[in-house]
C-alpha positions as CSV (number, residue, x, y, z in Angstrom):
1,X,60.0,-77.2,113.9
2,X,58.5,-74.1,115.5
3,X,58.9,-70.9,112.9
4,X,61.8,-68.7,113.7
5,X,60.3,-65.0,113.5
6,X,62.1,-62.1,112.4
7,X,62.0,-59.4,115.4
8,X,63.2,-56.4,114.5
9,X,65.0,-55.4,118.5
10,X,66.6,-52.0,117.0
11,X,62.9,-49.9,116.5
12,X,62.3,-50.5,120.5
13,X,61.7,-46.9,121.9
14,X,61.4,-46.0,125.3
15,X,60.6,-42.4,126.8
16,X,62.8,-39.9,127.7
17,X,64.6,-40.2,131.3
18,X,62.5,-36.9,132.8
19,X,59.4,-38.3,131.7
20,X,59.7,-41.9,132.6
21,X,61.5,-40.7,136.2
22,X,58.6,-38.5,137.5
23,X,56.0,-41.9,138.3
24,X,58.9,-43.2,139.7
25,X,59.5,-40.9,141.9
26,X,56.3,-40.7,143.4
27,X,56.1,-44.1,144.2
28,X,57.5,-44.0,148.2
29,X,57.6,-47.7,148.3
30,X,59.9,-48.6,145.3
31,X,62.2,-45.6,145.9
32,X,62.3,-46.8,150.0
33,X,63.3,-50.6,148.1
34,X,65.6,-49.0,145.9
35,X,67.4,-47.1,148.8
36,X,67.7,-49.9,151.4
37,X,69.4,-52.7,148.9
38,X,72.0,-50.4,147.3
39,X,72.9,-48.7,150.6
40,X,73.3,-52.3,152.3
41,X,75.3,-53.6,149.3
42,X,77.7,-50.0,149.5
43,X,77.8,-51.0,153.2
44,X,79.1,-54.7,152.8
45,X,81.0,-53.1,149.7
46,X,82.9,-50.6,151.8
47,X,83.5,-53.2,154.7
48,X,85.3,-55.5,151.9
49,X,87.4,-52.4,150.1
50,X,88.6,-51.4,153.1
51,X,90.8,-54.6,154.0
52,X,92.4,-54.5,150.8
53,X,95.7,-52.1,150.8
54,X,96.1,-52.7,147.5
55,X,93.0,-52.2,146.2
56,X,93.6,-48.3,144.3
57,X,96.6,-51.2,142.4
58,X,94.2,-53.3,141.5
59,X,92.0,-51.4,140.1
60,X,94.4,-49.4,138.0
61,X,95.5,-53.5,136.6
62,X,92.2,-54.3,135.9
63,X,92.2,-50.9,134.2
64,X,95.3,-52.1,131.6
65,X,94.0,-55.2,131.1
66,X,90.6,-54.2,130.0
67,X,92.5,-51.0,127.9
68,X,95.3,-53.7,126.5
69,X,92.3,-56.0,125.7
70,X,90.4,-53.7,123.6
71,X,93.2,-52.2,122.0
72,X,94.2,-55.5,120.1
73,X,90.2,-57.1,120.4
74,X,90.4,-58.8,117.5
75,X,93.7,-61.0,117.8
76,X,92.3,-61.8,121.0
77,X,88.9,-62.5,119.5
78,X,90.2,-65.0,116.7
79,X,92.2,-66.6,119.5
80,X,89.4,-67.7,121.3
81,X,87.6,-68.6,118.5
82,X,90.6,-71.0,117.8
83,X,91.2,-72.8,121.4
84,X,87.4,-72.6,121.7
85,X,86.7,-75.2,118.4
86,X,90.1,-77.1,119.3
87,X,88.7,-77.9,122.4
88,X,85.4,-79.2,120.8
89,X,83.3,-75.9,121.3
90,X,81.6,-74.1,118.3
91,X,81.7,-70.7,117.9
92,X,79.1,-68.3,116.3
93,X,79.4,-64.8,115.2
94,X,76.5,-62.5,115.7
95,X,76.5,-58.5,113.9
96,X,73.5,-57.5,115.9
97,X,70.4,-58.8,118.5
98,X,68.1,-60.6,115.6
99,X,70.8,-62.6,114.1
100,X,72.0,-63.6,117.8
101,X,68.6,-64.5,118.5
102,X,68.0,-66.7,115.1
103,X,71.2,-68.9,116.1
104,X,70.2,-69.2,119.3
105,X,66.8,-70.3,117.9
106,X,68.4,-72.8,115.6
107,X,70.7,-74.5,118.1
108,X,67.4,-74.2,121.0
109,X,64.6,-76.7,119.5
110,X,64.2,-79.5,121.5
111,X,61.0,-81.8,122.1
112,X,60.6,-80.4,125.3
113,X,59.9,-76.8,124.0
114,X,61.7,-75.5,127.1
115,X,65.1,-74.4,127.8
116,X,66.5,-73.2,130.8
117,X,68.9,-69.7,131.4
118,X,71.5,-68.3,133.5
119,X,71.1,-64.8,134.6
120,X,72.1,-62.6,131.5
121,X,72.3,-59.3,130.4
122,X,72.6,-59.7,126.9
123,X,70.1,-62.1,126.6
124,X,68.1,-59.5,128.2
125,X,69.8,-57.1,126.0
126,X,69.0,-58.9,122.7
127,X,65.6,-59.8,123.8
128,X,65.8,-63.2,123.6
129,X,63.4,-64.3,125.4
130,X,60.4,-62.9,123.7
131,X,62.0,-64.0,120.4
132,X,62.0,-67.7,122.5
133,X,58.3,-67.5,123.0
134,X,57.1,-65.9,119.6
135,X,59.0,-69.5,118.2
136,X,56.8,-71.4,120.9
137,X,59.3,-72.2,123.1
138,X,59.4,-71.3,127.0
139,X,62.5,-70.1,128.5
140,X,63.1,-70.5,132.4
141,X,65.0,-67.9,134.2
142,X,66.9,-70.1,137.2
143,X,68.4,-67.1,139.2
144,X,66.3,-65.9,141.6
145,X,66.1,-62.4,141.1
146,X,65.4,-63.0,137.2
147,X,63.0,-65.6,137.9
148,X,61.1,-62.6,140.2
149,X,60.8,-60.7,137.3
150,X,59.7,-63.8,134.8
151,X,57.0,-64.1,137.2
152,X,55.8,-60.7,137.6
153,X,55.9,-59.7,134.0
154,X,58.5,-57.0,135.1
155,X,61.6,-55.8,134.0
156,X,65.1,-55.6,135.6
157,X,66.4,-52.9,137.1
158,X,70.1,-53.6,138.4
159,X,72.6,-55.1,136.8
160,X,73.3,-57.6,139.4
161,X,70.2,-57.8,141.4
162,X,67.3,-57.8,139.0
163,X,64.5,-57.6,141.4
164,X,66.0,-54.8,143.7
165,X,63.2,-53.0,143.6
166,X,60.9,-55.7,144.9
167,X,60.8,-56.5,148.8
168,X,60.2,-59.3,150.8
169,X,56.5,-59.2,150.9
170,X,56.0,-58.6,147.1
171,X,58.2,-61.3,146.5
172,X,56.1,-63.4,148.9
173,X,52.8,-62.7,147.2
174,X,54.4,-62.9,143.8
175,X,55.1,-66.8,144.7
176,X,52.2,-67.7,146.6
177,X,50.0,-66.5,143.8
178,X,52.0,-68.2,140.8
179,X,53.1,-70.6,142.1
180,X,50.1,-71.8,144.0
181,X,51.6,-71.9,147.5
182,X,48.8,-69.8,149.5
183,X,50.8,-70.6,152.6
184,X,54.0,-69.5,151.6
185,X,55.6,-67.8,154.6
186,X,57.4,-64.8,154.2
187,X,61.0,-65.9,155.4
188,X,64.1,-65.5,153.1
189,X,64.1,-69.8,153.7
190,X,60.6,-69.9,152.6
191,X,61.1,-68.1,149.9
192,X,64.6,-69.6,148.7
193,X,62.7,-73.0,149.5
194,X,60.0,-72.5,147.1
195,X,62.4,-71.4,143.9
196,X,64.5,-74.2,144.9
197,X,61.8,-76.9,144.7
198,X,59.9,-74.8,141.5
199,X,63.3,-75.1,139.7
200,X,64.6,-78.4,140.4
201,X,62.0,-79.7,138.2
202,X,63.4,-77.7,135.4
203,X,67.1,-78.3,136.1
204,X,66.1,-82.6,136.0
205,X,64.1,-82.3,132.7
206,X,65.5,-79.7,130.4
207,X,68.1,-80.3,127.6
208,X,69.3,-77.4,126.9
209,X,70.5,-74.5,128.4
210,X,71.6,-70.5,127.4
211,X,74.2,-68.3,129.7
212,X,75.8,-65.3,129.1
213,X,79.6,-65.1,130.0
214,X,81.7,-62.6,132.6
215,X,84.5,-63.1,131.1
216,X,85.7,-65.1,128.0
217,X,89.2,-66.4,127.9
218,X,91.3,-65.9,124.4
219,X,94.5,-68.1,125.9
220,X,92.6,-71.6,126.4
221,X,89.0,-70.7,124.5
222,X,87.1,-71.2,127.8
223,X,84.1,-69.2,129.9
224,X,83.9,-68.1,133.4
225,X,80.5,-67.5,135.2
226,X,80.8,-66.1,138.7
227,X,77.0,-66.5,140.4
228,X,75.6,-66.7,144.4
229,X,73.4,-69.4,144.2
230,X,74.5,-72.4,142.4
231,X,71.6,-72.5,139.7
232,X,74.5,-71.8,136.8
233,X,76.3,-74.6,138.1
234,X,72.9,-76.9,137.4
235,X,72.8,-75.2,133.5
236,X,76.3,-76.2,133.2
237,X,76.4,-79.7,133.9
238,X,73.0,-81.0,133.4
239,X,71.9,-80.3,130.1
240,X,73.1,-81.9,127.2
241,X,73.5,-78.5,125.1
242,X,75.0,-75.6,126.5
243,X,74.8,-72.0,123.9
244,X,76.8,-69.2,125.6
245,X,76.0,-65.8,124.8
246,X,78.6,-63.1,124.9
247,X,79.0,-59.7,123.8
248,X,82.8,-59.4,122.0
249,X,83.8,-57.2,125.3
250,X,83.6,-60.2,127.3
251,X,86.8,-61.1,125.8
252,X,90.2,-61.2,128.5
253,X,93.9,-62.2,127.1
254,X,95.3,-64.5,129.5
255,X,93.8,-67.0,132.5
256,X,95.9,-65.1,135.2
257,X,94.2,-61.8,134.0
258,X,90.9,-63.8,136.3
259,X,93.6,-63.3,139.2
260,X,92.7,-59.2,139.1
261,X,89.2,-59.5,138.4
262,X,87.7,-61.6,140.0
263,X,89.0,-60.1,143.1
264,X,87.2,-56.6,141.9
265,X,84.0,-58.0,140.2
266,X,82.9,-59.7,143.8
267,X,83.4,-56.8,146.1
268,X,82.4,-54.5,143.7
269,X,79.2,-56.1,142.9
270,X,77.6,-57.9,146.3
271,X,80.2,-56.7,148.7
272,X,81.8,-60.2,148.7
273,X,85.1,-61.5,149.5
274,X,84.6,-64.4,146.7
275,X,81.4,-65.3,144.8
276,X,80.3,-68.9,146.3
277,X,80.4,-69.7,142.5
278,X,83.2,-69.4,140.3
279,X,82.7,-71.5,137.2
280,X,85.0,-72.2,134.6
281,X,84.9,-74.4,131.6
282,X,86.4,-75.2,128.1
283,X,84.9,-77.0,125.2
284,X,83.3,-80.7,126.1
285,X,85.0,-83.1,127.8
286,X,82.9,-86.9,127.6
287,X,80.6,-87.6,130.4
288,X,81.4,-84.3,132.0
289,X,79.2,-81.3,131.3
290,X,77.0,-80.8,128.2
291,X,77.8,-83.0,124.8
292,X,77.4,-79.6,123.0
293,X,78.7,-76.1,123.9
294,X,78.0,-73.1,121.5
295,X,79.2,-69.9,121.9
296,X,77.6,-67.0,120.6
297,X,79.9,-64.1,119.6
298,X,77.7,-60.6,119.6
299,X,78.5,-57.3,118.0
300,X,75.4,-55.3,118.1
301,X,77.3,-51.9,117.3
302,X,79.8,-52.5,119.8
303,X,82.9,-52.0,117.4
304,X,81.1,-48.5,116.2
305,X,82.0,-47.7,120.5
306,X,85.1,-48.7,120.1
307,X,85.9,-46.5,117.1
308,X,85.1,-43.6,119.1
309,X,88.2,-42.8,120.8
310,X,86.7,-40.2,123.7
311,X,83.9,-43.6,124.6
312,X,85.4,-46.6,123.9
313,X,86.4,-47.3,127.9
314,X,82.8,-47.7,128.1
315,X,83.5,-51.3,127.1
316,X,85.5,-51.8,129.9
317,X,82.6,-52.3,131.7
318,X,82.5,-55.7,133.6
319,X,78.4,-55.6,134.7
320,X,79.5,-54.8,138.8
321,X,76.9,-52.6,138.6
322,X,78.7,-50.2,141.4
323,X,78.3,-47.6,139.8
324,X,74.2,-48.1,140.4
325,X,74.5,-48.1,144.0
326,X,76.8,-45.0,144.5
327,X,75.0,-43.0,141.7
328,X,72.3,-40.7,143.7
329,X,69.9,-40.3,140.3
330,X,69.7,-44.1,140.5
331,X,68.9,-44.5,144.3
332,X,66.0,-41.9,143.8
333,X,64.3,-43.3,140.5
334,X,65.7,-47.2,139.8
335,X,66.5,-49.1,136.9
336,X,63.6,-48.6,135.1
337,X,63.4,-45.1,134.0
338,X,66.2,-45.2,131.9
339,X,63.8,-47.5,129.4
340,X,67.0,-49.7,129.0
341,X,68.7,-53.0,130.7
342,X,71.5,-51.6,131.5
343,X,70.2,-48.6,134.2
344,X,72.0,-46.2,136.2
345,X,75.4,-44.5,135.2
346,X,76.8,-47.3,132.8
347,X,73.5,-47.5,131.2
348,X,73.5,-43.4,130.6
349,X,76.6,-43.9,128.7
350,X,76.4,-47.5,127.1
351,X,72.6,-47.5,125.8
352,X,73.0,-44.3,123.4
353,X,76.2,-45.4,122.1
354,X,74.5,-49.2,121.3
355,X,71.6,-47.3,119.7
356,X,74.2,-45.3,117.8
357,X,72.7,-41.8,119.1
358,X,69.2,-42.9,117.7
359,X,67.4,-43.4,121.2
360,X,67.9,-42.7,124.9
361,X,69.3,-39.4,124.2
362,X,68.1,-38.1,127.6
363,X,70.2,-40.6,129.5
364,X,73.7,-38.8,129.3
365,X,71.8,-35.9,131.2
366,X,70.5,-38.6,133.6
367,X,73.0,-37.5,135.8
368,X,74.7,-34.8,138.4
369,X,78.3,-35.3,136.9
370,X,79.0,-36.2,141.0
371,X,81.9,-38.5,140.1
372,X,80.6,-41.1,142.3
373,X,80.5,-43.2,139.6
374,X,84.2,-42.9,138.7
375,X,85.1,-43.1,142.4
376,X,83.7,-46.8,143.0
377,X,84.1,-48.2,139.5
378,X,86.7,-51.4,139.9
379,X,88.2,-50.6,136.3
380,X,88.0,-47.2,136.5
381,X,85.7,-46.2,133.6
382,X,85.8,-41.9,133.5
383,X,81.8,-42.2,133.5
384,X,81.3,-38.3,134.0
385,X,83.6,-37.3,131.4
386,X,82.1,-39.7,128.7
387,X,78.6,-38.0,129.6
388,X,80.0,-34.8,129.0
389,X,81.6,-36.0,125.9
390,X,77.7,-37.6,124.7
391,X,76.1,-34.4,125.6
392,X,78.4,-33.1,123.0
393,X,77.1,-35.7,120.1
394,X,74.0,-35.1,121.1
395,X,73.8,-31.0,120.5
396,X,75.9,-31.3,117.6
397,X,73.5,-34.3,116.2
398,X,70.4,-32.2,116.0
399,X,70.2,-30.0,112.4
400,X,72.2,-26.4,112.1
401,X,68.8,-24.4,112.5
402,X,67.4,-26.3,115.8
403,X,70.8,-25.8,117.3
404,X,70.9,-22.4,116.7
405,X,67.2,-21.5,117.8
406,X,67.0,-24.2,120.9
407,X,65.7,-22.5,123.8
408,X,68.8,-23.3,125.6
409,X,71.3,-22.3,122.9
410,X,69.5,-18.8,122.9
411,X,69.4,-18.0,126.7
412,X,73.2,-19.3,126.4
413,X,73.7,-16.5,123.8
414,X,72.0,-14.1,125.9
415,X,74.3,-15.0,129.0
416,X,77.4,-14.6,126.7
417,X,76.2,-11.3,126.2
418,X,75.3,-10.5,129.4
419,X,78.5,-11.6,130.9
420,X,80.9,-9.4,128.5
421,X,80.2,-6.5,130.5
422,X,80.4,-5.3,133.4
423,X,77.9,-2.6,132.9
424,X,75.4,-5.4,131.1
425,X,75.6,-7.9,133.7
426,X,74.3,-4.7,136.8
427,X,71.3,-4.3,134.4
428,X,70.8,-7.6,134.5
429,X,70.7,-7.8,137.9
430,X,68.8,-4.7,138.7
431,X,66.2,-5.9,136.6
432,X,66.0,-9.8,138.1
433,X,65.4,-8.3,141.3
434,X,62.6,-6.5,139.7
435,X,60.8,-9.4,138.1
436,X,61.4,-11.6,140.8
437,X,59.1,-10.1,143.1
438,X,55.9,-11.5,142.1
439,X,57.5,-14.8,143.0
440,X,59.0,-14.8,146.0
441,X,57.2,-16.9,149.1
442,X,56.7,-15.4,152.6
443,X,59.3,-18.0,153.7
444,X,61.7,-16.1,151.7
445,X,62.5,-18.4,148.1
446,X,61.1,-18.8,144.8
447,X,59.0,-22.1,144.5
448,X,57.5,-21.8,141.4
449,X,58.5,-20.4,137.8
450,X,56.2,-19.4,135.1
451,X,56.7,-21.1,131.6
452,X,59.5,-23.2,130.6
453,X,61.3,-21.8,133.7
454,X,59.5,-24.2,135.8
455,X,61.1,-27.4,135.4
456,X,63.5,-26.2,137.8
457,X,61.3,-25.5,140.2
458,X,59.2,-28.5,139.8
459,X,61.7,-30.9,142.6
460,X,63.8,-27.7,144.1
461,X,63.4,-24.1,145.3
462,X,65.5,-21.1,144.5
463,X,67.2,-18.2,146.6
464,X,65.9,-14.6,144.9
465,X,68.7,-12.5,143.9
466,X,70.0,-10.7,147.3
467,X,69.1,-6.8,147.3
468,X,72.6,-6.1,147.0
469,X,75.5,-7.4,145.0
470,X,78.9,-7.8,146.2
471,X,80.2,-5.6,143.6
472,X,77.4,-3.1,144.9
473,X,78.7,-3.7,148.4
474,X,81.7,-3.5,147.5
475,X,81.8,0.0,146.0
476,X,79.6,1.5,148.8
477,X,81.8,0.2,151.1
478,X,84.5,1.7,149.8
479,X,82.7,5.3,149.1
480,X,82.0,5.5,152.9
481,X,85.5,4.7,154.0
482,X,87.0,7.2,152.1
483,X,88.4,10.5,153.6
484,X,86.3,13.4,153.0
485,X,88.0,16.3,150.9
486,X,86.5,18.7,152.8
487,X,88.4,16.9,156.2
488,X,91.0,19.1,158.2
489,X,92.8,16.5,159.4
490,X,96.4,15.9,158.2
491,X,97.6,12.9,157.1
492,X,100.3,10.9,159.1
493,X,103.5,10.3,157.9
């Protein structure tokens, strides 16, 4: 039996969003990739909203039932466990990523040294595949957009499509050169050929498989998986062990809650009526589906979310990823400077709070506070206002004396003064038009700052102060419209 190793997941660091974003955004081709899928999917996405009347109704149910659910999580969660075992499942409790990964590990050795996985995020989350490949064993990603990524050595960027930030042709090349197909056309059928005949092998040889979950059911103890291609259908009923990963959000009350989201999870997420693939299943049933089924419970510092009372909606999130697609920051950078699997908006607000403040700092400012986020979210999580709420934690984390003498906490002090009075706030102005000078362009605005000032003239230009304020204006206007006391004309009556 291969050695199970003991990864340590929670010293992963990444760099902070500004400094991971700037590559990014001088690479034309992945920001031209980034922009064409979301805008197509908020296309397709918009087309689908729009024939629902009721659709502002159900997204404020999905709303209660994700609220309701959370708010009584753990009667919810020992139901599940208790239908899930009656109905001849197991059920695993996991406190953070290494201990998921270890009984993944322990349920995952087979003489093949192989298992096969359905597209997940918290197996992405938890790392488990590199803890599957330190134990010698090789997992096999069967969707396609995950397999993209296994086979260039990448990481994800979307929450729903993986590979969004690969195109056609790098897809092509990627396939021709691993898997040995030098004339590999460059057709979505020639491309959806080769995975399909790549991964048959795999389905028709492998014994065990690992999924994640969308949604876990308390009332019968059962798992839904909602997919596009029919590769989670093969993990579900070929292999002889099935071991379901799941963070303890996954969790809904009843199977008629399904009725409400899975008609916002599809149109949220592809722009689809209905995903072709709606699987369901409870415990095992003989000759039908696997012999075993395990589901893995996972914490990983998601109860410490919900004890904050201003954040916990962020685990009503149900992976859509919409909130990607509409969020502007996103469409300009991608998924992968935010150092995280979960990118974009939800990732700004989730990945701190998982890290409990330690890392990804940068990400709750990884964002204009548009609302764009809130606007197209199916469940209606107040993104922007949990950002705010994070920025907060994040001052008030940092020690008494580095508050006080940040840079920005002094020019803050320096505007409060400023702004007290009236007199104050005319110097101030009489003496940026002064300083300015020595920066302004012949076209007419500020392009570059010195010092620190820079950064916000490193992506944008700046209007100098006018020559004249309106309270400046204002007064001579006044001056030269009044009567003269030296005028012989009477007044009227």
């Amino acid at each position: 039996m291969a050695t199970i190793p003991n990864v340590d997941f929670k010293k992963r660091r990444a760099p902070d969003f500004p400094s991971a974003a700037l590559p990014l955004l001088q690479d034309a081709q992945l920001r031209s990739n980034v922009r064409h899928a979301t805008g197509v999917i908020q296309g397709k996405r918009a087309r689908v909203v729009s024939e629902m009347p009721d659709w502002q109704a159900l997204r404020d149910a999905g709303q209660r039932i994700r609220a309701h659910t959370l708010e009584h999580l753990d009667i919810y969660l020992e139901q599940f466990e208790q239908r899930c075992i009656a109905a001849g499942g197991h059920v695993h409790w996991a406190r953070d990523a290494a201990e998921a990964n270890r009984i993944v590990l322990q349920l995952a050795q087979n003489r093949t040294g192989r298992i096969i996985k359905i597209k997940s995020m918290t197996t992405e989350e938890t790392g488990l595949n590199r803890a599957l490949e330190a134990a010698g064993i090789r997992p096999v990603e069967t969707d396609l957009a995950e397999l993209i990524v296994q086979l260039g050595h990448d990481k994800p960027s979307h929450i729903v499509v993986p590979a969004l930030h690969k195109n056609r042709s790098q897809v092509r090349e990627l396939f021709s050169r691993t898997m040995n197909l030098p004339q590999l056309g460059d057709r979505p059928e020639d491309l959806a050929e080769a995975a399909r005949v790549y991964l048959r092998r795999q389905f028709l040889s492998t014994p065990v498989a690992v999924s994640g979950a969308n949604f876990l059911i308390a009332e019968t103890g059962g798992v839904c998986i909602v997919e596009s291609e029919g590769n989670g259908r093969m993990c579900l009923t070929l292999p002889k062990k099935l071991i379901s990963i799941a963070g303890i959000d996954k969790i809904i009350p009843r199977f008629r809650d399904l009725e409400v989201l899975l008609q916002v999870l599809p149109r949220s997420a592809t722009g689809e009526r209905m995903n072709p693939y709606n699987s369901l299943w409870t415990g095992v049933h003989p000759g039908d589906g696997p012999e075993e089924f395990h589901v893995v419970l996972l914490d990983n510092r998601r109860t410490e979310v919900l004890r904050d009372p201003e954040a916990r909606e962020t685990l009503h999130c149900i992976r859509c990823g919409a909130c990607q697609n509409a969020c502007p920051v996103y469409r300009q950078t991608g998924g992968h400077a935010y150092g995280s699997v979960y990118a974009g908006p939800i990732g700004a607000i989730l990945t701190p709070q998982l890290a409990m403040m330690e890392r990804g700092q940068s990400l709750p400012y990884a964002s204009s506070l548009c609302g764009a986020c809130y606007e197209v979210c199916p469940v209606k999580i107040n993104i922007p206002e949990i950002l705010i709420h994070l920025r907060g934690r994040v001052v008030t984390g940092r020690p008494k004396v580095l508050r006080a003498f940040h840079p920005e906490a002094i020019a803050m002090r320096a505007m409060q003064w400023m702004f007290l009075r009236a007199t104050r706030f005319s110097m101030a102005q009489r003496l940026g038009r002064i300083a300015q000078r020595p920066w302004i362009r012949q076209s007419g605005w500020i392009e570059r700052l010195p010092t620190v000032l820079g950064g916000w003239t490193r992506t944008r230009d700046l209007r100098p102060l006018p020559p004249q304020s309106f309270r400046e204006w204002f007064q001579a206007r006044s001056h030269a419209s009044m009567p003269s006391q030296n005028s012989s004309e009477a007044p009227h009556d």
